[in-house]
mmCIF file as gemmi writes it, N, C-alpha and C atoms, coordinates in Angstrom:
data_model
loop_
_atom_site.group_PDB
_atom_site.id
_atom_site.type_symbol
_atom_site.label_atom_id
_atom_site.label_alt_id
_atom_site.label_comp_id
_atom_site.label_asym_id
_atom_site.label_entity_id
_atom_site.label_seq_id
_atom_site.pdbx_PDB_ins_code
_atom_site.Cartn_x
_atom_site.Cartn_y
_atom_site.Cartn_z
_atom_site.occupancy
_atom_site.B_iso_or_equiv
_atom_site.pdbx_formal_charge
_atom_site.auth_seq_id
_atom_site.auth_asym_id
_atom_site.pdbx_PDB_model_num
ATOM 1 N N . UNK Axp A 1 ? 83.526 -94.262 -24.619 1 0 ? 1 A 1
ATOM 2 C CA . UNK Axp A 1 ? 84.481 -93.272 -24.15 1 0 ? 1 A 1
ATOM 3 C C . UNK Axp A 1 ? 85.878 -93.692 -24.583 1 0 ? 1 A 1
ATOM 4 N N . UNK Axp A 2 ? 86.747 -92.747 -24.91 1 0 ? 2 A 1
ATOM 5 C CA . UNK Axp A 2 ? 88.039 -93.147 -25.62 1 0 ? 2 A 1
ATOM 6 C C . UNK Axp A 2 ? 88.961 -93.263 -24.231 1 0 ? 2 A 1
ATOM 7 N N . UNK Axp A 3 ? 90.012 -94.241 -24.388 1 0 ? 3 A 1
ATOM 8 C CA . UNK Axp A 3 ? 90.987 -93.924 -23.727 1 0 ? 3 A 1
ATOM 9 C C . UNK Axp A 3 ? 91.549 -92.953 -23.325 1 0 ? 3 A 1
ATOM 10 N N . UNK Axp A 4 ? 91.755 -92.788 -21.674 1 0 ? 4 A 1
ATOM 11 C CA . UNK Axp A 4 ? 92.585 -91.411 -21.691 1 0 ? 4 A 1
ATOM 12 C C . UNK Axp A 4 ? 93.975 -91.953 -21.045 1 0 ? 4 A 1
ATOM 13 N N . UNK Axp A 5 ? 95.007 -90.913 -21.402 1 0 ? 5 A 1
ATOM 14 C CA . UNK Axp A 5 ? 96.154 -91.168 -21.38 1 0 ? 5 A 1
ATOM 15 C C . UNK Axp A 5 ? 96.527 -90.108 -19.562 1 0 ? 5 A 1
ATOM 16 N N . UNK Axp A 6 ? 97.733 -90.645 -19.226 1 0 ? 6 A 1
ATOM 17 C CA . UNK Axp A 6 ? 97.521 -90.609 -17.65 1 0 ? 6 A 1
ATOM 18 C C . UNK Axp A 6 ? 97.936 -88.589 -17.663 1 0 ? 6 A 1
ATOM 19 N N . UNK Axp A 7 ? 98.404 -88.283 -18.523 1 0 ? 7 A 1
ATOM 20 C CA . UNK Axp A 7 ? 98.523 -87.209 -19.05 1 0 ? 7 A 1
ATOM 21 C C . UNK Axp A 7 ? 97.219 -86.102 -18.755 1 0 ? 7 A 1
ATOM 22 N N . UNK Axp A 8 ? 96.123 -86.828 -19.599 1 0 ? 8 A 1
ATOM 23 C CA . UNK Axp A 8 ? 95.117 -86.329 -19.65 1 0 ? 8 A 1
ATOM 24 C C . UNK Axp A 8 ? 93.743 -86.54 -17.79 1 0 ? 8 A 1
ATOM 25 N N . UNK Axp A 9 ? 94.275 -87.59 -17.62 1 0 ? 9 A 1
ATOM 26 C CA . UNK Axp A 9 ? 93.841 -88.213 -16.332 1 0 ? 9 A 1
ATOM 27 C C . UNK Axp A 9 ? 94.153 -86.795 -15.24 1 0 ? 9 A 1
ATOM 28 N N . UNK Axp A 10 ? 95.926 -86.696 -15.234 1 0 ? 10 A 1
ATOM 29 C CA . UNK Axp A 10 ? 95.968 -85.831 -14.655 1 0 ? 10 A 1
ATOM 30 C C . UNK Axp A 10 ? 95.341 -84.371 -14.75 1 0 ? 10 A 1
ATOM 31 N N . UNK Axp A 11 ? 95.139 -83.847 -16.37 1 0 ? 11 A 1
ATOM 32 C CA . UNK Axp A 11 ? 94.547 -82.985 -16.308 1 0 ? 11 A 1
ATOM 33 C C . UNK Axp A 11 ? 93.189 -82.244 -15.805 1 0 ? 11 A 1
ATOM 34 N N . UNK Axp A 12 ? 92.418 -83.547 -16.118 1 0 ? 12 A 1
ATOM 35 C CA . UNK Axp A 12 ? 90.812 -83.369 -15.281 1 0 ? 12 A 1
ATOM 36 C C . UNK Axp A 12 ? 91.203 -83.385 -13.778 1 0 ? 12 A 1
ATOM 37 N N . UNK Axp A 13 ? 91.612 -84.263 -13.146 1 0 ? 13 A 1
ATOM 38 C CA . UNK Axp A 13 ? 91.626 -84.514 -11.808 1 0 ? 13 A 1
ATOM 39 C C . UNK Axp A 13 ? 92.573 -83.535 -10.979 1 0 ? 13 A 1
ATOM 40 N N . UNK Axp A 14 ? 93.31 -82.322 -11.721 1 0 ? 14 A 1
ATOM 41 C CA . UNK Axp A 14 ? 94.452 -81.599 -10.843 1 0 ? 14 A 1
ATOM 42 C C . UNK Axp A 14 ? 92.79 -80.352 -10.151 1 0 ? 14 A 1
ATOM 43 N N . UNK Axp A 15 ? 91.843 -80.183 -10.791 1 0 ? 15 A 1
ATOM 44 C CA . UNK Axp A 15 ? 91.228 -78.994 -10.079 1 0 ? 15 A 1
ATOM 45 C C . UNK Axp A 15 ? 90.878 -79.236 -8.619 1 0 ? 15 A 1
ATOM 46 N N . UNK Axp A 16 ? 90.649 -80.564 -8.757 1 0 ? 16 A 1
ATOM 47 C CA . UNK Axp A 16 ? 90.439 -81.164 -7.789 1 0 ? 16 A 1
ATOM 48 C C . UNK Axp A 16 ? 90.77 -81.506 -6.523 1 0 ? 16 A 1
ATOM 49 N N . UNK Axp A 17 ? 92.443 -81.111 -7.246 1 0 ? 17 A 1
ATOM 50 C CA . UNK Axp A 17 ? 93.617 -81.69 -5.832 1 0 ? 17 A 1
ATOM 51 C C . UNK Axp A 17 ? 93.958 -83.335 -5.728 1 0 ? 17 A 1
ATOM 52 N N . UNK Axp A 18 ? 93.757 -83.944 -7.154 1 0 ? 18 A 1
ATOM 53 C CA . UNK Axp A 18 ? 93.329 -85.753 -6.896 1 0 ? 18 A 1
ATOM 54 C C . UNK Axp A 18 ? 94.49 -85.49 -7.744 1 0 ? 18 A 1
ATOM 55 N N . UNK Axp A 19 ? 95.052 -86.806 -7.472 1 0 ? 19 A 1
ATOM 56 C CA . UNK Axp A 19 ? 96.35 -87.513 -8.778 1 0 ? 19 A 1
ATOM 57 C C . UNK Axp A 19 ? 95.69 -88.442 -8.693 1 0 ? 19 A 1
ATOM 58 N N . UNK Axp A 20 ? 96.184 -89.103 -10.207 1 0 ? 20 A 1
ATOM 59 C CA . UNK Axp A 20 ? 95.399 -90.439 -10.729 1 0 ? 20 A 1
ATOM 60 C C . UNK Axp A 20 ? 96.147 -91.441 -10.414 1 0 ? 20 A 1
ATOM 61 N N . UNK Axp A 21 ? 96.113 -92.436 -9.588 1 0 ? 21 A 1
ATOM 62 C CA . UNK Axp A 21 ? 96.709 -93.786 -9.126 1 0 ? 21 A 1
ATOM 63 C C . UNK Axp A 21 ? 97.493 -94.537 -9.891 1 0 ? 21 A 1
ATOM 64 N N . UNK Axp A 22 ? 98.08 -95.092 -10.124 1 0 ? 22 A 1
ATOM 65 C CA . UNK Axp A 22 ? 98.347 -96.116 -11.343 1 0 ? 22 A 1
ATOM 66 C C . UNK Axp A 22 ? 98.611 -97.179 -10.514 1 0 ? 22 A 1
ATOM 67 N N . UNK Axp A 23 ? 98.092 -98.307 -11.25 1 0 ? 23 A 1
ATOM 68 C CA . UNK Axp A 23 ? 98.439 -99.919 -11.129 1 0 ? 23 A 1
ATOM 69 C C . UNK Axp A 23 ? 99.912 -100.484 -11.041 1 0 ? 23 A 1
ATOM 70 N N . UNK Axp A 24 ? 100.491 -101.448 -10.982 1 0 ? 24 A 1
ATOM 71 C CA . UNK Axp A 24 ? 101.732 -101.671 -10.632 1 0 ? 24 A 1
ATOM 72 C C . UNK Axp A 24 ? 102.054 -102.098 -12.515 1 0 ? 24 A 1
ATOM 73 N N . UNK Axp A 25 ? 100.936 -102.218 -13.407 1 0 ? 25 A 1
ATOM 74 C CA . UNK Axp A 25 ? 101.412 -102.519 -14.548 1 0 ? 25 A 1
ATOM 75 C C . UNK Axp A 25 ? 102.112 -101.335 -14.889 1 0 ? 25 A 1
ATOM 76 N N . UNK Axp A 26 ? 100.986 -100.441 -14.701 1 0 ? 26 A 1
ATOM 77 C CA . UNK Axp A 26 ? 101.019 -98.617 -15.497 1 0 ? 26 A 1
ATOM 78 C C . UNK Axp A 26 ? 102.597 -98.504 -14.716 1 0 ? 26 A 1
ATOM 79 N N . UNK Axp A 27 ? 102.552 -98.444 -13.426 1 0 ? 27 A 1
ATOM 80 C CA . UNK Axp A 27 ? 104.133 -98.082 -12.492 1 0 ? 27 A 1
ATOM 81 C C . UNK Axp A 27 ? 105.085 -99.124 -13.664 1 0 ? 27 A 1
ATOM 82 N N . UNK Axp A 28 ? 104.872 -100.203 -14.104 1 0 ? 28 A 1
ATOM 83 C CA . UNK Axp A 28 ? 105.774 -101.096 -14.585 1 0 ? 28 A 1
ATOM 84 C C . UNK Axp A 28 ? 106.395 -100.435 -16.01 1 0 ? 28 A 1
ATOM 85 N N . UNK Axp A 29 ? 105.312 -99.988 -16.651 1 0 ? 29 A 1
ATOM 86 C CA . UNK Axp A 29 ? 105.018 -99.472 -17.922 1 0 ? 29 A 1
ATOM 87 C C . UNK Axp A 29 ? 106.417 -97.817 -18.14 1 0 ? 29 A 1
ATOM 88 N N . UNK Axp A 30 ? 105.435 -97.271 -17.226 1 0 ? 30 A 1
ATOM 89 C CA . UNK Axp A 30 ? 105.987 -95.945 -16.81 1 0 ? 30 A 1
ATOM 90 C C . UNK Axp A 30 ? 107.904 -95.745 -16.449 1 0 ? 30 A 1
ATOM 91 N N . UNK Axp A 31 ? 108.553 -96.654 -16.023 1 0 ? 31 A 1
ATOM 92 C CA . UNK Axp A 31 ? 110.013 -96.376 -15.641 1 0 ? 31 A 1
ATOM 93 C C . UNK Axp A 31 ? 110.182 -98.098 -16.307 1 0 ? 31 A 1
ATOM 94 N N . UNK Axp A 32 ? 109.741 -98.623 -17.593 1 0 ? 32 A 1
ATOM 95 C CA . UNK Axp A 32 ? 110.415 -99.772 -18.122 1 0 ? 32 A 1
ATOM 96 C C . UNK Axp A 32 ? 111.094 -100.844 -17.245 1 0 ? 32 A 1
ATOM 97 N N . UNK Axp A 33 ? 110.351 -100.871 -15.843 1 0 ? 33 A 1
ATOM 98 C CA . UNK Axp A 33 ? 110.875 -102.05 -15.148 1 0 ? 33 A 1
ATOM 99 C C . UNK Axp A 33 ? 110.251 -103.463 -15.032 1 0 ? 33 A 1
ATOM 100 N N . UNK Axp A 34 ? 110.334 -104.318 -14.065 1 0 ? 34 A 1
ATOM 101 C CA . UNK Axp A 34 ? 109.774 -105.586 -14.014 1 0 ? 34 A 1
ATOM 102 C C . UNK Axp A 34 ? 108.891 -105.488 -13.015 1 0 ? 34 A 1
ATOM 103 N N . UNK Axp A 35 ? 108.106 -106.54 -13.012 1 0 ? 35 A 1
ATOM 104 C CA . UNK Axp A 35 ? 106.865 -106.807 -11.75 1 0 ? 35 A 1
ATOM 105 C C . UNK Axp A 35 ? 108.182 -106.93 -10.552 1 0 ? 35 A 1
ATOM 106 N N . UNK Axp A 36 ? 109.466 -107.809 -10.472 1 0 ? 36 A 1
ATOM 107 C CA . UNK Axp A 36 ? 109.916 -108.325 -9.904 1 0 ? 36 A 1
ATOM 108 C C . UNK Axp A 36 ? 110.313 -106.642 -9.002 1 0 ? 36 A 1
ATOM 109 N N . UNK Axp A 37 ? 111.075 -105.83 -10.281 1 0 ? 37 A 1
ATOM 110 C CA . UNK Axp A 37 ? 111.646 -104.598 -9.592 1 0 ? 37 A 1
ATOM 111 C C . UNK Axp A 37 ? 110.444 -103.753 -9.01 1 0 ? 37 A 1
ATOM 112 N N . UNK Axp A 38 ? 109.371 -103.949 -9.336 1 0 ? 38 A 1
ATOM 113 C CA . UNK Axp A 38 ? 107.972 -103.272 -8.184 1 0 ? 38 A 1
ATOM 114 C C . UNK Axp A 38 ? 108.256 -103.563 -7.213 1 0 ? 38 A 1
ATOM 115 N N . UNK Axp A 39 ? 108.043 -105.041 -6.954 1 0 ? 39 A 1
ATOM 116 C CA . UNK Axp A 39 ? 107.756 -105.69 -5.823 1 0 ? 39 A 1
ATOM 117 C C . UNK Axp A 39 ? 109.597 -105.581 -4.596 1 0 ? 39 A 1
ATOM 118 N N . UNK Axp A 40 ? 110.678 -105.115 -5.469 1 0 ? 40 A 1
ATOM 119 C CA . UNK Axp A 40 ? 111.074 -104.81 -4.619 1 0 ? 40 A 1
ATOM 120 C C . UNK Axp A 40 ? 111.333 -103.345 -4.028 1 0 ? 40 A 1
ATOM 121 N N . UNK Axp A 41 ? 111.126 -102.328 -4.861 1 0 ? 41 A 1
ATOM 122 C CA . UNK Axp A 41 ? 110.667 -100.88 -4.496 1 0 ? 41 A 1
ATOM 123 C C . UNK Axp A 41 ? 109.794 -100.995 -3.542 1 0 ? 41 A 1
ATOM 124 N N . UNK Axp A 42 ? 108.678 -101.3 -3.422 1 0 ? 42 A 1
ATOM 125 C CA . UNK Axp A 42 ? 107.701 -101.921 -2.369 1 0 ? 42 A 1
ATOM 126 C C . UNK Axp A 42 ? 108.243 -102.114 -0.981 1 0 ? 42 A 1
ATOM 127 N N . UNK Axp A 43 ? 109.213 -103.377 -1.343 1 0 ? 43 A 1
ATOM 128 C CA . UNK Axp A 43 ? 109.597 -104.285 0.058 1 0 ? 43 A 1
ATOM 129 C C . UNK Axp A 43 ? 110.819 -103.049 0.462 1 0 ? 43 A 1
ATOM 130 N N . UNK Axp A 44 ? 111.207 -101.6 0.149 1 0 ? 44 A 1
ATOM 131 C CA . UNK Axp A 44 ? 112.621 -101.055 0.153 1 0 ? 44 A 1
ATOM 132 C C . UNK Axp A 44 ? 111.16 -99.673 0.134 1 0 ? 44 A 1
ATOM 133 N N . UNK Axp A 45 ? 110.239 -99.857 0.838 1 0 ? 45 A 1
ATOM 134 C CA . UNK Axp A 45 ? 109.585 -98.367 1.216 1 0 ? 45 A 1
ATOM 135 C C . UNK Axp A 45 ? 108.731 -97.778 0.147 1 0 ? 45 A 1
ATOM 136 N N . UNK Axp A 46 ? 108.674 -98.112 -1.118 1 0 ? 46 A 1
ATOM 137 C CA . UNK Axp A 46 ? 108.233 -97.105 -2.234 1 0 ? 46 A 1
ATOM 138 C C . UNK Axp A 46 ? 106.657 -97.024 -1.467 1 0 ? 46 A 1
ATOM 139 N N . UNK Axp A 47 ? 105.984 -95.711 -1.747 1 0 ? 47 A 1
ATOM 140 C CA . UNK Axp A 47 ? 104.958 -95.574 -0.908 1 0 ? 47 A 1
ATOM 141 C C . UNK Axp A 47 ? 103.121 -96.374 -1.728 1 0 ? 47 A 1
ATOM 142 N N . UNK Axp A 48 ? 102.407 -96.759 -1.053 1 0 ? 48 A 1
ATOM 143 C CA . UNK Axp A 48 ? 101.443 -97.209 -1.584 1 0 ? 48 A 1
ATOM 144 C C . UNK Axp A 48 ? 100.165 -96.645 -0.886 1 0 ? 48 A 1
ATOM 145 N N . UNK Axp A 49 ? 99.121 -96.574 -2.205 1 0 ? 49 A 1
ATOM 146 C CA . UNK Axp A 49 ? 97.912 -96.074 -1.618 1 0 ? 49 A 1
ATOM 147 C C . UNK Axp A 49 ? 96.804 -96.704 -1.07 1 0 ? 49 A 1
ATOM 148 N N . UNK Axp A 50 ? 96.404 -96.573 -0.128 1 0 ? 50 A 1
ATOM 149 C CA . UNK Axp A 50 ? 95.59 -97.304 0.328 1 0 ? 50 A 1
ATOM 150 C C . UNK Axp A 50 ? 94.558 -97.842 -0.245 1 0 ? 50 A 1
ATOM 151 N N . UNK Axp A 51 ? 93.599 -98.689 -0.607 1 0 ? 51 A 1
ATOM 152 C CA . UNK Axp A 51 ? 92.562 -99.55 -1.579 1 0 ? 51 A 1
ATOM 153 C C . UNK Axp A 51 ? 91.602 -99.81 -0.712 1 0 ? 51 A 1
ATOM 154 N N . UNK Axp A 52 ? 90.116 -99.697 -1.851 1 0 ? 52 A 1
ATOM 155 C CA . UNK Axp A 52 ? 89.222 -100.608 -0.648 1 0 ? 52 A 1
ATOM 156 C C . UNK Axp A 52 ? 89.112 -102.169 -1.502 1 0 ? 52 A 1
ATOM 157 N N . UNK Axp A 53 ? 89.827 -102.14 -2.203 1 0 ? 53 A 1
ATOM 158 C CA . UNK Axp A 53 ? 89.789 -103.563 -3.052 1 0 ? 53 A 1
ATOM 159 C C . UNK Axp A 53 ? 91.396 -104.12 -3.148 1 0 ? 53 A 1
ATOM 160 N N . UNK Axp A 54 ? 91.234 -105.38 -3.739 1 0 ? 54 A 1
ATOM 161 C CA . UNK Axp A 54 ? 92.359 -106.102 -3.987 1 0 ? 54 A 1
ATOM 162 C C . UNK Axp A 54 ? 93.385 -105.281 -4.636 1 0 ? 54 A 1
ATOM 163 N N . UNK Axp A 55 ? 94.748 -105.308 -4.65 1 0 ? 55 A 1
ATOM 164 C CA . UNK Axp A 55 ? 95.502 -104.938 -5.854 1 0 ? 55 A 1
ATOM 165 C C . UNK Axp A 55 ? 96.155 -103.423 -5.173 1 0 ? 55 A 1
ATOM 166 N N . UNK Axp A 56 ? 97.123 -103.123 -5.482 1 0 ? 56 A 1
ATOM 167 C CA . UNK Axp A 56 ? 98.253 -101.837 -5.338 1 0 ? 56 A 1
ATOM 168 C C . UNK Axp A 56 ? 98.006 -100.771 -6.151 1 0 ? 56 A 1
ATOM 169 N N . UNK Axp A 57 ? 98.141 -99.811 -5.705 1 0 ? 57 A 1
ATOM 170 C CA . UNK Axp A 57 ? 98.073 -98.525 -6.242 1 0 ? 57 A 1
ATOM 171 C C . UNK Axp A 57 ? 98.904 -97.813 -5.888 1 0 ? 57 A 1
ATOM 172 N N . UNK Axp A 58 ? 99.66 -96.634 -6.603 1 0 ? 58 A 1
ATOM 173 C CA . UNK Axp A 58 ? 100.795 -95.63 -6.862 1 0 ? 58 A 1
ATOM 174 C C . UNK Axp A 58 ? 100.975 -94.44 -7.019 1 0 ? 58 A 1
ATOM 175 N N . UNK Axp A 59 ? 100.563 -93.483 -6.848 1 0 ? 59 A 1
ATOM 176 C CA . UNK Axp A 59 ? 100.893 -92.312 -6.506 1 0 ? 59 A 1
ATOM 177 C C . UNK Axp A 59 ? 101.793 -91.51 -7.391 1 0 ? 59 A 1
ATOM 178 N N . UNK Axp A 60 ? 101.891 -90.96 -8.575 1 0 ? 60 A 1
ATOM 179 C CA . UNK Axp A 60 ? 103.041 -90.928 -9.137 1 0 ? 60 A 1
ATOM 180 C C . UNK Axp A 60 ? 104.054 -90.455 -8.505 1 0 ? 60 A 1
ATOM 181 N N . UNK Axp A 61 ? 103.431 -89.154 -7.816 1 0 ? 61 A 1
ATOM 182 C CA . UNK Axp A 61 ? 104.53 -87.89 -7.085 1 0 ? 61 A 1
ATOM 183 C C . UNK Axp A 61 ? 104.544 -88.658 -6.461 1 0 ? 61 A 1
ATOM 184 N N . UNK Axp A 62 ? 104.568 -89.167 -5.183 1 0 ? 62 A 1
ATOM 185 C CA . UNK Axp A 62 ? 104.645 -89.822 -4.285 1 0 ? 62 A 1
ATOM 186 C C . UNK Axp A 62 ? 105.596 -90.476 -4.625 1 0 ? 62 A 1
ATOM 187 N N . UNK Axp A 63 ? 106.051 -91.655 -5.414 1 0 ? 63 A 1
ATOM 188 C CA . UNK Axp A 63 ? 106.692 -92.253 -6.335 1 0 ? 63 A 1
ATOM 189 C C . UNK Axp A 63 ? 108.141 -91.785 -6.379 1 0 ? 63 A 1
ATOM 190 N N . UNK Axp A 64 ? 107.66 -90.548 -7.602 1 0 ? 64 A 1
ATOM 191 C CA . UNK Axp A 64 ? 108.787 -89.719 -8.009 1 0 ? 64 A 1
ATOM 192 C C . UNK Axp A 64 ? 109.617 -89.362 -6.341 1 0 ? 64 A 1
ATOM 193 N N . UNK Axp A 65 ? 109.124 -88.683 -5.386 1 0 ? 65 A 1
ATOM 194 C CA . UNK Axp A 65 ? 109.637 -88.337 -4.666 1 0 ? 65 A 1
ATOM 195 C C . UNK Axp A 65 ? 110.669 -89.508 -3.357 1 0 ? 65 A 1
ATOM 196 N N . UNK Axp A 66 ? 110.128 -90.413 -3.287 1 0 ? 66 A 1
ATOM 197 C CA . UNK Axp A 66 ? 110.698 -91.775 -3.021 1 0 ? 66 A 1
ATOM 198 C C . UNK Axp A 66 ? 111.838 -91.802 -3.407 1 0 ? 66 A 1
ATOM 199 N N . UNK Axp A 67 ? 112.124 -92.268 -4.598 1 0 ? 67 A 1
ATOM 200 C CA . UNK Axp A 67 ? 113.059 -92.126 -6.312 1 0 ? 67 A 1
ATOM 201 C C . UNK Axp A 67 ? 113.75 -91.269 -5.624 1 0 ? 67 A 1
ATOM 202 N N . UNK Axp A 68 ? 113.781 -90.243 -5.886 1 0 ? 68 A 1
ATOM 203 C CA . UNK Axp A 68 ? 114.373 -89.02 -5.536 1 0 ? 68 A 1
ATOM 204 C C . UNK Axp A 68 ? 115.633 -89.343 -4.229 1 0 ? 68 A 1
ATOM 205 N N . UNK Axp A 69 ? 114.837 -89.507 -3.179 1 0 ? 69 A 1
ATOM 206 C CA . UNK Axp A 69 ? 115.388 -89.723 -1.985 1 0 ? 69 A 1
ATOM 207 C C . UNK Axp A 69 ? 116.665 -91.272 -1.999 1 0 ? 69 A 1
ATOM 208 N N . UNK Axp A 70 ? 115.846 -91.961 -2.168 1 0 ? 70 A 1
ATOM 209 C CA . UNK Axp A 70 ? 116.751 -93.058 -2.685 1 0 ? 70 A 1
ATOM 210 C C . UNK Axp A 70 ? 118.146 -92.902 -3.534 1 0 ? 70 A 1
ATOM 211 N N . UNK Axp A 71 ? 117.94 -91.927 -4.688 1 0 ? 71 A 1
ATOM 212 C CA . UNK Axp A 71 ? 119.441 -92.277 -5.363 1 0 ? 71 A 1
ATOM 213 C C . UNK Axp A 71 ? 120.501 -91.651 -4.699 1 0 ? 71 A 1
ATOM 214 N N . UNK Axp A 72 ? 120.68 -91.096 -4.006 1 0 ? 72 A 1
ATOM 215 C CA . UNK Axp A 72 ? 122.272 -90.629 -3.384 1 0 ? 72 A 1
ATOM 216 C C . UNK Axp A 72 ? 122.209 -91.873 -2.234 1 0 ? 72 A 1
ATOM 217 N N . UNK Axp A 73 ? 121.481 -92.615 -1.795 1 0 ? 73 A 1
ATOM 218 C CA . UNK Axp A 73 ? 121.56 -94.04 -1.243 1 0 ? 73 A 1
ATOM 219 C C . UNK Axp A 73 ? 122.207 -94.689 -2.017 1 0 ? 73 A 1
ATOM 220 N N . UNK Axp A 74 ? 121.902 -95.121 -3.479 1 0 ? 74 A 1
ATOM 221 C CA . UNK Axp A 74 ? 121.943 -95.878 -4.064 1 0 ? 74 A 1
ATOM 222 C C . UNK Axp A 74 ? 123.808 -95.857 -5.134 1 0 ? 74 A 1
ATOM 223 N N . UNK Axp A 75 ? 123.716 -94.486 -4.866 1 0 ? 75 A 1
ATOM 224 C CA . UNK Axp A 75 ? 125.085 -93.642 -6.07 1 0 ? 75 A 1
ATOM 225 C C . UNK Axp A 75 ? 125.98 -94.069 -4.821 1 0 ? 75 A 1
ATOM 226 N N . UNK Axp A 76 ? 125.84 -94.002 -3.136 1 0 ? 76 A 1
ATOM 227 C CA . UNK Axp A 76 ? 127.022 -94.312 -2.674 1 0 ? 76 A 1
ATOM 228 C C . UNK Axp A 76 ? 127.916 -95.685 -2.741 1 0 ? 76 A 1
C-alpha cells in the first residue's frame, strides 16, 4: 500500500465524521516547530487525544482552533 498523505487521510475518513490524528512528529512536521515547542503547547493547554497506547496524538482542528484562541493572548 502506498503512502498516504494526511490530505488524502482526511479524505477517506471525512464520510465518516473521523479526522486523522497526527503524532507529535507529523504536529512537529506540519507548523516547522521543535519537539521542545510541542511539549510546550501541551504544558500551555494545546488539546490531546486520548490513546489506548503509549505516545500523543493531535487533532488537527482541534489544534488549529487552540492556535486560534491563543494569538490575541500572545499579540498582547
Amino acid at each position: 500500500m502506498a503512502t498516504q498523505t494526511l490530505a488524502d487521510r482526511t479524505e477517506i475518513l471525512r464520510p465518516a465524521g473521523i479526522a486523522p490524528l497526527l503524532t507529535t512528529a507529523q504536529l512537529m512536521a506540519r507548523y516547522g516547530v521543535s519537539n521542545w515547542t510541542v511539549n510546550e503547547w501541551v504544558k500551555n493547554g494545546c488539546p490531546l487525544e486520548p490513546t489506548a497506547f503509549r505516545g500523543r496524538r493531535f487533532d488537527l482542528d482541534k489544534v488549529r482552533d487552540w492556535m486560534a484562541k491563543q494569538a490575541p493572548a500572545s499579540a498582547a
